[in-house]
C-alpha positions in Angstrom: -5.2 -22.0 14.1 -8.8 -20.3 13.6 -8.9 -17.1 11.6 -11.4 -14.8 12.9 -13.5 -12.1 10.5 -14.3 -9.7 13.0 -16.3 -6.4 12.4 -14.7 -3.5 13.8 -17.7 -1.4 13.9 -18.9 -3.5 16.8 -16.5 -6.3 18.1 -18.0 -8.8 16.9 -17.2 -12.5 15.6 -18.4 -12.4 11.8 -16.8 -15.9 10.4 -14.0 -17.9 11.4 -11.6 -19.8 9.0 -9.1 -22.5 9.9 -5.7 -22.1 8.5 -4.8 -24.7 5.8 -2.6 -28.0 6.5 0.6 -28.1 4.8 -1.3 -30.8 2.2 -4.0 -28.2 0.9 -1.2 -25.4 0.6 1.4 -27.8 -1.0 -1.7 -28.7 -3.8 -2.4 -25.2 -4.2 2.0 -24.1 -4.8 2.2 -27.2 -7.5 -1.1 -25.8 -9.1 0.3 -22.7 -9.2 3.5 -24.5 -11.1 1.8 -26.0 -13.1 -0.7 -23.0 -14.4 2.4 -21.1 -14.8 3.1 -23.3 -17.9 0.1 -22.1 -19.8 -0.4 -18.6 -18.5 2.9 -18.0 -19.5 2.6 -18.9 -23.1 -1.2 -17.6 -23.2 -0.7 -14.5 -26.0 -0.5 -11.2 -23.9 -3.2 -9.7 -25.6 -4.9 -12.5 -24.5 -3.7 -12.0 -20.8 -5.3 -8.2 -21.8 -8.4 -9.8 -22.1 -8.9 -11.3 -18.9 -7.8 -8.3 -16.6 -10.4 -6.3 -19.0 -13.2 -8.6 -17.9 -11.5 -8.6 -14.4 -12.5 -4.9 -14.2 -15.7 -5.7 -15.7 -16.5 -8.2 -12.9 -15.1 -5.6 -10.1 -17.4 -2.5 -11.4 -20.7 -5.0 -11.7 -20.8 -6.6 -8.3 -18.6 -3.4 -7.0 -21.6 -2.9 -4.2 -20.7 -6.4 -2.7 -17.1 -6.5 -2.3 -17.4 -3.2 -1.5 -19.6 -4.1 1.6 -17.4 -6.8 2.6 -14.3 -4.7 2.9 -16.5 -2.2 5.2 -17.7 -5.3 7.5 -14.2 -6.9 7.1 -12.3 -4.2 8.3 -13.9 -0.6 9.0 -13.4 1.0 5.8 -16.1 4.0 5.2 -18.2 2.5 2.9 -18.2 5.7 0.2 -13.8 4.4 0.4 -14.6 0.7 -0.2 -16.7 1.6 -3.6 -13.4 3.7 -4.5 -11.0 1.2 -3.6 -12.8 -1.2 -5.9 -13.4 1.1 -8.7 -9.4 1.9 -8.4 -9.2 -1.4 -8.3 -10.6 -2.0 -11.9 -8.7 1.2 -13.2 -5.6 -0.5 -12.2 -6.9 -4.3 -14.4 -7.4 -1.5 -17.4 -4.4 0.2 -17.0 -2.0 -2.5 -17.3 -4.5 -4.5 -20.1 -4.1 -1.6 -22.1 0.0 -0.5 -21.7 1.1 -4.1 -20.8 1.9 -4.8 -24.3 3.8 -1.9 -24.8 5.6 -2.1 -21.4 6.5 -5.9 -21.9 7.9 -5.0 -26.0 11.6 -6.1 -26.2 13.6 -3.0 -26.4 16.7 -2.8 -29.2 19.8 -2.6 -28.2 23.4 -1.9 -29.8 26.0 -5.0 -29.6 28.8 -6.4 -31.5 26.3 -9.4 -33.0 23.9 -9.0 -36.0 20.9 -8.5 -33.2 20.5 -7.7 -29.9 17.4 -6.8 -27.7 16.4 -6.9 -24.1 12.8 -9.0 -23.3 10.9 -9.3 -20.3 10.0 -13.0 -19.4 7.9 -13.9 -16.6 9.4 -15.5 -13.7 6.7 -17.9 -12.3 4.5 -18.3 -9.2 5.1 -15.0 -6.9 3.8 -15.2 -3.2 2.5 -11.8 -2.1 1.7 -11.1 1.1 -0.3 -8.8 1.8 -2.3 -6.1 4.5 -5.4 -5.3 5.7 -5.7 -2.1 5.1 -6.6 -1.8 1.5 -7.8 -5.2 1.2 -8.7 -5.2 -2.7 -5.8 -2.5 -3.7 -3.0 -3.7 -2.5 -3.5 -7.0 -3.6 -4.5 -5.9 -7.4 -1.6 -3.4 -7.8 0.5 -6.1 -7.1 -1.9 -8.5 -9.4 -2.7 -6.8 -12.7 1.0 -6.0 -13.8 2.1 -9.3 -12.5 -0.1 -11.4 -14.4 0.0 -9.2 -17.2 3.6 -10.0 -17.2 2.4 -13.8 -17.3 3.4 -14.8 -13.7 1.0 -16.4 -11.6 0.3 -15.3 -8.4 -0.3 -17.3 -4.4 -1.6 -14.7 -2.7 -1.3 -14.6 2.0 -3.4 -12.2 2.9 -3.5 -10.3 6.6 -5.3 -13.2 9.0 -8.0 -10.5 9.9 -9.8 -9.9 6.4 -9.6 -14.0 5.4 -13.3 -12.9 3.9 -11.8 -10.7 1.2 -8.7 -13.0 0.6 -11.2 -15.7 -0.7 -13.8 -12.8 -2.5 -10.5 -12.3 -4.6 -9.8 -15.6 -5.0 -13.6 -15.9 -6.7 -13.4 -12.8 -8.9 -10.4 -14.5 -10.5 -12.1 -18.1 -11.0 -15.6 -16.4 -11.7 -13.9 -14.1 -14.4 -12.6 -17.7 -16.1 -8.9 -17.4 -15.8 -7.1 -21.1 -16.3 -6.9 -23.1 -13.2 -4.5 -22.0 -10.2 -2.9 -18.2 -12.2 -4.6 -16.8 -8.8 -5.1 -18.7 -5.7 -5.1 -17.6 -1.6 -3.7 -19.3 0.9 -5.2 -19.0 4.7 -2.2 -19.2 6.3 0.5 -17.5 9.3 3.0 -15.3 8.7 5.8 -17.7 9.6 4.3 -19.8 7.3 4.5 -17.5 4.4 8.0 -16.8 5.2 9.0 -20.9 5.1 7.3 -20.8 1.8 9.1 -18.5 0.1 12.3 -21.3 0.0 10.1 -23.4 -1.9 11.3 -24.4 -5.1 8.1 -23.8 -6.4 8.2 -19.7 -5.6 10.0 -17.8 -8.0 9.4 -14.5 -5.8 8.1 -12.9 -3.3 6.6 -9.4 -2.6 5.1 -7.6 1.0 3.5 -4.8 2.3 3.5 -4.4 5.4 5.6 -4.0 9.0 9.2 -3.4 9.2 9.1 -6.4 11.7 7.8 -8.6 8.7 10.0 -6.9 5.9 12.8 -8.2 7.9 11.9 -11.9 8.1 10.5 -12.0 4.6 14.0 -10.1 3.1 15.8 -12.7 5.2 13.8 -15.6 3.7 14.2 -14.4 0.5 17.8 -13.0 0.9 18.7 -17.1 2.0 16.8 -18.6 -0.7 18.5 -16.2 -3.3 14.6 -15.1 -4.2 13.6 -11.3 -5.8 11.5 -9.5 -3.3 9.9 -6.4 -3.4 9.3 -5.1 0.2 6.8 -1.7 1.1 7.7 -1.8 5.2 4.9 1.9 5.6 6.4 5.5 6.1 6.3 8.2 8.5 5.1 10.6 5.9 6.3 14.3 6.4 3.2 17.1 5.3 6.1 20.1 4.6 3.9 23.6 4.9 6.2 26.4 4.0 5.5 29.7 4.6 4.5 30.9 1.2 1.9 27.9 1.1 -2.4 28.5 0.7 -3.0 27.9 4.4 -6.7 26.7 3.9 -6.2 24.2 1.2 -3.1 23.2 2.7 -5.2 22.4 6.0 -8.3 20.8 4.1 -6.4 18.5 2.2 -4.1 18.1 5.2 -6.8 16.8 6.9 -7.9 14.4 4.6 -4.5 13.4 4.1 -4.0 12.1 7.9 -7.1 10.3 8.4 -8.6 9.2 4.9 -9.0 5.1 5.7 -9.8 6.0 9.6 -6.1 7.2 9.8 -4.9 4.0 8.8 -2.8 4.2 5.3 1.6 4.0 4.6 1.2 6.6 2.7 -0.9 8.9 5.3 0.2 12.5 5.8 1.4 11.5 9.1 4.2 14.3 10.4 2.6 18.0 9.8 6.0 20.2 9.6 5.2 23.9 9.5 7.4 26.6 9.2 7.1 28.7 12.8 5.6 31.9 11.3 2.8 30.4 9.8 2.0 27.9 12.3 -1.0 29.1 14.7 -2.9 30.2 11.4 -2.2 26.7 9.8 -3.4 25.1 13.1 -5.8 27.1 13.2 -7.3 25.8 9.6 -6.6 22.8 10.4 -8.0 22.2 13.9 -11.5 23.3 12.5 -10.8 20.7 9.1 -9.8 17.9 11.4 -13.1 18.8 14.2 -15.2 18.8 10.5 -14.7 15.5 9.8 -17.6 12.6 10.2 -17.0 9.7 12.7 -19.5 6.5 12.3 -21.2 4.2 10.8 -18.6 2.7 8.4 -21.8 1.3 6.0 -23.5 5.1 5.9 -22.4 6.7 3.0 -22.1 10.2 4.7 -19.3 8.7 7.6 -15.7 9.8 6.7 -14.1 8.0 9.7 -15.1 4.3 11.0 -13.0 2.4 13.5 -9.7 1.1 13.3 -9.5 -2.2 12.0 -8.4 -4.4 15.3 -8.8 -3.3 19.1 -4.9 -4.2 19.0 -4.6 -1.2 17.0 -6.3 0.9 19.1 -4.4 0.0 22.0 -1.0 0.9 19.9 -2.1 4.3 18.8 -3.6 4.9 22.4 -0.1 4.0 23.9 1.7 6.2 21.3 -0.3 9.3 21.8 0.0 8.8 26.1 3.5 8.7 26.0 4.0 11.0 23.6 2.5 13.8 26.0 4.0 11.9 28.9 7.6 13.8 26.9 5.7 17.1 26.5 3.5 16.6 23.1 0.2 18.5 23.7 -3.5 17.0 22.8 -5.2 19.7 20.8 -8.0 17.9 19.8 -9.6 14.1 20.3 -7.4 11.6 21.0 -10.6 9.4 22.7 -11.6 5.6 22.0 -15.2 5.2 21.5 -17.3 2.0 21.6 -18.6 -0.1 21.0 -16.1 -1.4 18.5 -12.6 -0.1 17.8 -13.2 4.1 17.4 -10.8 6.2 18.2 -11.6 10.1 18.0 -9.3 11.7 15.4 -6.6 14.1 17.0 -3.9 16.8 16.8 -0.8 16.2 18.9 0.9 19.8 18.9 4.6 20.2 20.4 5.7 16.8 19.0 9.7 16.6 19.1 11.4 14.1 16.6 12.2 12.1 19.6 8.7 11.3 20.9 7.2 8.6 20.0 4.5 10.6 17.5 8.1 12.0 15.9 9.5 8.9 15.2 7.7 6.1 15.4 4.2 5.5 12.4 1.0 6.5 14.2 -1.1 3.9 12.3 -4.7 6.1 13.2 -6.0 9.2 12.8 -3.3 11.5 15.2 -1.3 14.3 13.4 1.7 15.0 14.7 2.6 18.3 14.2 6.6 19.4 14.3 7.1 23.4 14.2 10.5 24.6 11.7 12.1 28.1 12.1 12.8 27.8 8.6 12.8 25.5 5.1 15.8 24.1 5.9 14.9 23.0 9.1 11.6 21.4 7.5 13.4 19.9 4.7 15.9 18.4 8.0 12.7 17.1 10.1 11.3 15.8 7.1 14.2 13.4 6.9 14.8 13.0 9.9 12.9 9.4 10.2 14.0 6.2 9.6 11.0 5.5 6.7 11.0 7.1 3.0 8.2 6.4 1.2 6.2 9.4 0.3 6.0 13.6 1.4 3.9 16.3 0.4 5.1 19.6 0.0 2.9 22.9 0.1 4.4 26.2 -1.2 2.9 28.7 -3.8 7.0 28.7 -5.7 6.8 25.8 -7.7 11.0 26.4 -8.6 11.9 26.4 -5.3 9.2 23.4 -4.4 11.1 21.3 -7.6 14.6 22.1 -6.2 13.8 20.9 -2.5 11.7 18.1 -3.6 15.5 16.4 -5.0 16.6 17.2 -0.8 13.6 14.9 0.4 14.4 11.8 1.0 11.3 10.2 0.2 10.3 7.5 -2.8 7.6 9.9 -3.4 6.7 14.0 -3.1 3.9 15.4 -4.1 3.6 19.0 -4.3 0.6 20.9 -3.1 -1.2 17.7 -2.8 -1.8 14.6 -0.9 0.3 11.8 -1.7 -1.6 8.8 -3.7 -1.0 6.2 -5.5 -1.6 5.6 -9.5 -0.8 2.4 -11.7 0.3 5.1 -13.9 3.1 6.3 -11.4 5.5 4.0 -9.5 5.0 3.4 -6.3 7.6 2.9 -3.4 10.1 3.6 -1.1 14.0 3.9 0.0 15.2 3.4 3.6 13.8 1.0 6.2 10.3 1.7 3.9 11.5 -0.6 1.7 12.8 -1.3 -1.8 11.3 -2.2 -5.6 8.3 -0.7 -6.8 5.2 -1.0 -7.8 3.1 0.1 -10.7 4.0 1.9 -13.5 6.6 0.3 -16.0 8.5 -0.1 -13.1 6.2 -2.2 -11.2 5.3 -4.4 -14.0 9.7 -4.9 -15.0 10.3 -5.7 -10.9 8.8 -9.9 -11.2 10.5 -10.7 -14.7 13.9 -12.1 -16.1 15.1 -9.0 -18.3 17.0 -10.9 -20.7 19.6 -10.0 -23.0 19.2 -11.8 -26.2 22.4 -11.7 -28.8 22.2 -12.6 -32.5 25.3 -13.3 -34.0 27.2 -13.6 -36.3 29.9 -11.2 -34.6 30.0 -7.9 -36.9 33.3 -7.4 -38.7 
């Protein structure tokens, strides 16, 4: 099966890639096995070493890769350069903390000794989005191999350009032989491989749909798996919030990457008193920003990333006012390529399809609350958990209903991000494990309980 590298700016057939016979990807798995054995004794400051020059290589030929991500999949150009520079922030972070996250840790036991280490696992298979082609896949790579695992990376089948640019960052930078490989291959592929005895664990972003084959996989071949299945983000304005910059970054929040981010402001709750002047704010933020040209530096918003997509957020945003929702502003494909006008849908109910279901574009749904309690009650009111904002001038009460969200994240009076510093995930169908952060780099390692006896008397 061909993998097309289509650019959504215009429709059209960039590359084509043919998925890899079961020989190639078998060669590249015992590869994998077999760097495993030195990466994981190679000294972890070492280790440090190569994810600094991995950040080196990333800044250096950052106007590149970023270009290939715009052409690959619609990213605004000024977002690719970010996404790479993040990118190479994320390579530093963990070079410089991974030390100190990956130290044994004391412990008090009846022996002489006793400490807890972290010890790498081996080969983990991570399969990856689209989306944020470069991101996702280093957030999941720097504190992995900093840990000393090796990692086999699937990426989306629409972006098989930037699987192999990754690829050749990590055998241009000089890392031994097979610590980082891709592999052009299906989903139900990926999902048979993560039985093999080779794969020590596996780790997704992406659909519920494919959180739920890849936890069976795992669940069946008794593998760890860290799963981030997307959100339905709530955007809580309270009453007592700053309207404008609630609004401004509100805006951003819902259609930064053309609309088309997990942790996307996606549901805009607003308490009922303040709700015309909110809308109106945000209407006029929203109408601001720039659709075009993904590869001018001035567009904000490019086109979605597959017509497929299109058609999906199209479909969610008819029936949705089919039940009542109303269309305040955009809502339109453009062409050529896959543009689709950014919008407000206004008397959303959580049963519509804008209330419940991810809008993966740039639509804001936006739910009206009588009351904080009733925001705090839509807010959870979804199936997915994995990050809300907050907006309200009373950081006490902010802090106390931040612990009634139901959410892996809250930001407050901001737009949720992530940051290698901070970890990074969900709870309900979003998912479970994290990413970044201590956390992220514990979640592919055998924490081992080492005991040094003799028995105390």
């Amino acid at each position: 099966m061909a993998m097309l590298s289509v650019n959504p700016a215009t429709g059209e057939e960039m590359a084509r890639f043919e998925e890899f016979g079961d020989r190639e990807v078998e060669e590249r798995v015992q590869k994998a096995r077999e760097a495993f054995k030195v990466w994981r004794k190679t000294p972890v400051d070492k280790r440090a070493a190569y994810l600094q020059a991995t950040a080196g290589y990333l800044r250096q030929n950052k106007g590149e890769l970023a270009r290939l991500m715009t052409l690959e999949m619609g990213k605004p150009i000024a977002q690719a350069e970010a996404e790479v520079e993040k990118c190479a922030w994320a390579c530093e972070y963990f070079a410089e903390k991974g030390a100190e996250f990956l130290s044994p840790i004391p412990k008090e036991g009846t022996g002489h000794q006793a400490y807890v280490a972290f010890r790498p696992l081996g080969p983990v298979l991570a399969i990856m989005p689209w989306n944020f082609p470069f991101w996702q896949v280093f957030r999941f790579a720097a504190p992995a191999l900093m840990a000393g695992n090796v990692g086999l990376l699937k990426h989306a089948s629409n972006v098989p350009q930037c699987s192999l640019a990754i690829e050749k960052i990590f055998r241009e930078v000089g890392y031994p032989d097979g610590v980082f490989q891709s592999l052009l291959i299906s989903g139900k592929k990926a999902s048979e491989l993560i039985g093999h005895p080779a794969i020590a664990a596996a780790t997704l972003t992406g659909s519920g749909g494919a959180g739920e084959k890849v936890g069976e996989a795992a669940g069946r071949a008794l593998k760890k798996v860290v799963l981030e299945l997307g959100g339905s983000d709530p955007f809580i304005v309270l009453a007592d919030a700053d309207l404008k910059e609630a609004a401004r970054v509100g805006a951003w929040a819902r259609n930064q990457n053309n609309g088309q981010s997990c942790i996307a402001a996606k549901r805009f709750i607003v308490e009922e008193k303040v709700a015309d002047e909110f809308l109106h704010h945000f209407q006029r933020e929203v109408a601001a920003l720039k659709v075009g040209d993904p590869l001018d530096p001035e567009t904000q918003i490019g086109p979605l990333a597959r017509g497929d997509l299109r058609d999906t957020l199209e479909d969610q945003v008819e029936r949705s006012v089919k039940e009542g929702a109303q269309l305040l502003l955009g809502g339109r494909r453009e062409g050529p390529g896959f543009y689709y006008d950014p919008g407000i849908l206004t008397r959303v109910t959580p049963s519509m399809p804008a209330g419940c279901e991810e809008l993966f574009g740039p639509v804001a749904a936006v739910l009206i609350a009588k009351d904080e309690e009733e925001a705090i009650r839509l807010a959870n009111d979804t199936s997915y958990g994995l990050g809300a904002s907050l907006w309200t001038r009373d950081l006490e009460k902010a802090e106390r209903l931040a612990g009634d969200i139901e959410a892996g994240s809250v930001f407050i009076n901001g737009m949720v991000a992530s940051d290698p510093r901070l970890p990074f995930g969900g709870v309900k169908a979003s998912g479970h494990g994290r990413e970044l952060s201590e956390f992220g780099i514990r979640e592919f390692v055998n924490i081992q309980t080492v005991w040094i006896g003799p028995e105390k008397k």
